[in-house]
VOBA-1610 file (N, C-alpha, C; in pm, whole numbers, padded with zeros to 5 digits, always signed):
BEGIN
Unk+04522-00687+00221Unk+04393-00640+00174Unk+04301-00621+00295Unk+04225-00495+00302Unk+04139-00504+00373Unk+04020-00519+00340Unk+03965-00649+00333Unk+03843-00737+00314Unk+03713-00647+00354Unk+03734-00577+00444Unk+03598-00502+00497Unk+03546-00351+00386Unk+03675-00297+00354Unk+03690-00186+00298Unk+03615-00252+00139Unk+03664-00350+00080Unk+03629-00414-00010Unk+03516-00442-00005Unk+03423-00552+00037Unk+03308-00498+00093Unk+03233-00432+00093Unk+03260-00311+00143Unk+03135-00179+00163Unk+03176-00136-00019Unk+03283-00150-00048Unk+03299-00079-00216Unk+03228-00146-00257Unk+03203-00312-00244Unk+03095-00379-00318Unk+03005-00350-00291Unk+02932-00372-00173Unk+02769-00296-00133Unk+02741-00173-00192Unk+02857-00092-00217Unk+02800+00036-00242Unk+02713+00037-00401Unk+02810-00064-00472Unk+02820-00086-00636Unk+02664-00183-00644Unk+02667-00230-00524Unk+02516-00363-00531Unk+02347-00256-00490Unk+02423-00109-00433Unk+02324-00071-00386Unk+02284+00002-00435Unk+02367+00030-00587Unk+02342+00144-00683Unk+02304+00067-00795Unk+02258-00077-00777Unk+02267-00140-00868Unk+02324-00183-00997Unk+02465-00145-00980Unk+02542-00171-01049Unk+02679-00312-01019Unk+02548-00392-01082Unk+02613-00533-01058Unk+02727-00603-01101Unk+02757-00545-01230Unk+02913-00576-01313Unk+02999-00556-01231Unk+03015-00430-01190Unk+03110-00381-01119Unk+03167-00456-01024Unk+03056-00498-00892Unk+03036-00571-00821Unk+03114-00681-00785Unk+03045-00762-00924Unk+03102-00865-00926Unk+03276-00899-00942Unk+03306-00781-01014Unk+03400-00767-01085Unk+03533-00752-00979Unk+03516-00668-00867Unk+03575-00635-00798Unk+03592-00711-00670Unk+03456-00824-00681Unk+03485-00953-00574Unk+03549-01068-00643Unk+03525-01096-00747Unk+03647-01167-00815Unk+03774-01143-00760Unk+03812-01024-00782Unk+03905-00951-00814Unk+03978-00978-00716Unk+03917-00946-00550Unk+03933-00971-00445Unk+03976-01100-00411Unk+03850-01208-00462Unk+03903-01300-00427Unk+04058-01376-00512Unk+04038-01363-00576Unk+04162-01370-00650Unk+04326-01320-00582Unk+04305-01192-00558Unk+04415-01178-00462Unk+04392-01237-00343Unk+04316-01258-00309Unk+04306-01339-00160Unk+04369-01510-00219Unk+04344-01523-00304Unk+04398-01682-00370Unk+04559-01674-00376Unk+04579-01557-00432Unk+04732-01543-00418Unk+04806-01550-00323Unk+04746-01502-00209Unk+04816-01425-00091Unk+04752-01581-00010Unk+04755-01724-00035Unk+04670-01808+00002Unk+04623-01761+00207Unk+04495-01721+00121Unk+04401-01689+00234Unk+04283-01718+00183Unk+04258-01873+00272Unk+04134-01938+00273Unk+03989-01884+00309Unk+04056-01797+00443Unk+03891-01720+00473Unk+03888-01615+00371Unk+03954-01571+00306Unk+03936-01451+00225Unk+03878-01441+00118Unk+03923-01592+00055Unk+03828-01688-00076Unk+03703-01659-00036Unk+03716-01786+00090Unk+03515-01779+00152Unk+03493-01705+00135Unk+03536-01614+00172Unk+03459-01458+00257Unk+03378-01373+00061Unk+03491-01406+00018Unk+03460-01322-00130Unk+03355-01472-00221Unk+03356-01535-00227Unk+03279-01654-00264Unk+03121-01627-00199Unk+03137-01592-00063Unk+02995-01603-00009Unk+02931-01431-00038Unk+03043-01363-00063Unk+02961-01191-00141Unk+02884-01250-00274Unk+02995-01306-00363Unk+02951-01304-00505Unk+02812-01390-00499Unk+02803-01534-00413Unk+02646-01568-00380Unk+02488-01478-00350Unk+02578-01374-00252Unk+02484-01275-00229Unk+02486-01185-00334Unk+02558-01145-00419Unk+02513-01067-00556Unk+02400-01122-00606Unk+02460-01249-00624Unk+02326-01366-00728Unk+02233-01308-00681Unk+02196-01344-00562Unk+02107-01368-00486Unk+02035-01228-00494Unk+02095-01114-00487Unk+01996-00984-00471Unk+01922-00974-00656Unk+02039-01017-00678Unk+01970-01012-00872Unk+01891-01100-00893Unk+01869-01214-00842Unk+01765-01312-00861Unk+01647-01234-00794Unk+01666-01205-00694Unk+01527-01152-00617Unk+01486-00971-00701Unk+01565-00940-00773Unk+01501-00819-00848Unk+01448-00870-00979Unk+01559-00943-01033Unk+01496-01059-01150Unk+01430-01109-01206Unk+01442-01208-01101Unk+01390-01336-01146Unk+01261-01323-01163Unk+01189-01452-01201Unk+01043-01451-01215Unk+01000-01543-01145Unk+01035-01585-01048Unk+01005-01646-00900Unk+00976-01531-00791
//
């Protein structure tokens, strides 16, 4: 898998605001990265799906 390529497909989906998708496809990611046991690849997809939250909280939220 190339983690980077994955990535920019997510940003692209986060920047069109289309967050399902998003998410859907870093799961997705990470998941095969679980298979293929690759620890940084988990992280790596664990710390996107944080930053999803995170941009939806800040369009969101009511904080």
């Amino acid at each position: 898998m190339n983690i980077d390529v994955e990535k920019d497909q997510i940003q692209t989906h986060v920047a069109s605001g289309n967050y399902h998708a998003a998410i859907n496809i870093a799961i997705s990611a990470m998941n095969a990265c679980r298979r293929h046991n690759d620890q940084r690849g988990v992280d790596i997809f664990l710390n996107v799906l944080k930053d999803i939250v995170q941009v939806m909280t800040n369009e969101f939220g009511s904080q």
